[in-house]
C-alpha positions, -999 to +999 in steps of 0.1 A: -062+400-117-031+381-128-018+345-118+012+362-094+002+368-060+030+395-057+009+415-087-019+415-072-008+426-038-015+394-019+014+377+002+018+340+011+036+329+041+045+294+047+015+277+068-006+309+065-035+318+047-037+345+015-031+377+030-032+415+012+000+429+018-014+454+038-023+433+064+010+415+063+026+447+067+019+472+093+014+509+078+015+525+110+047+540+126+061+526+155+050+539+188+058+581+192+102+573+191+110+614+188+145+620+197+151+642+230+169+669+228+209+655+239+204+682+265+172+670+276+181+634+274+214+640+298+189+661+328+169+632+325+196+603+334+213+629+360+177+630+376+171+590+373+212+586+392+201+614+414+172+589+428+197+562+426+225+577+442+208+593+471+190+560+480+211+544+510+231+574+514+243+582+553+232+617+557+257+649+567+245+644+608+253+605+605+288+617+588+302+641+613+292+619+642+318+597+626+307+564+644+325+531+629+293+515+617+287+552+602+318+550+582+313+512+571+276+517+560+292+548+540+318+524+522+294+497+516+270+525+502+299+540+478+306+501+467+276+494+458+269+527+440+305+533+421+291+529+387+263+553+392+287+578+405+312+580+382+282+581+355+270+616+374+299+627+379+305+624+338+276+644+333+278+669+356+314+676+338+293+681+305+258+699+319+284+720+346+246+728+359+241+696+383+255+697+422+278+674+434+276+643+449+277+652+484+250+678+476+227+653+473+230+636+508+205+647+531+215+672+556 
């Protein structure tokens, strides 16, 4: 053993005790991070908006019947989900596998 803490693998932090480095440095990976495939990634947000979009949505009967509180639910609906369906309809130009919007509402 030498005089130099850093040569004999020992670390000291300010207010902290003498430490092996090992124990000051994790060895151990961080938590399983394996990149989905792009693909795989893309059906996964298109399935989270899917949930998202479809939430609050006037269904086809309450559309044809075409009431006025019908029609202002529907706008208040499309308001607060404008982000969300611009974002699927973005993916469904790249995947070209995902309905449309007004597949999702409930018949």
């Amino acid at each position: 053993m030498t005089d130099d803490p850093l040569m004999d693998g020992m670390v000291t932090l300010p207010g902290a005790e003498t430490a092996p480095v090992s124990e000051a440095v994790p060895s151990e990976s961080p938590a399983d991070q394996t990149p989905l495939d792009p693909q795989a990634a893309l059906l996964a947000e298109a399935d989270l908006l899917q949930k998202k979009i479809s939430e609050g949505m006037p269904t086809q009967f309450e559309m044809m019947k075409g009431e006025p509180r019908t029609i202002d639910r529907h706008r208040r609906w499309e308001k607060r989900n404008n982000r969300n369906i611009n974002r699927y309809i973005q993916l469904r130009e790249q995947l070209k596998s995902l309905p449309s919007v007004e597949a999702l509402r409930l018949p």
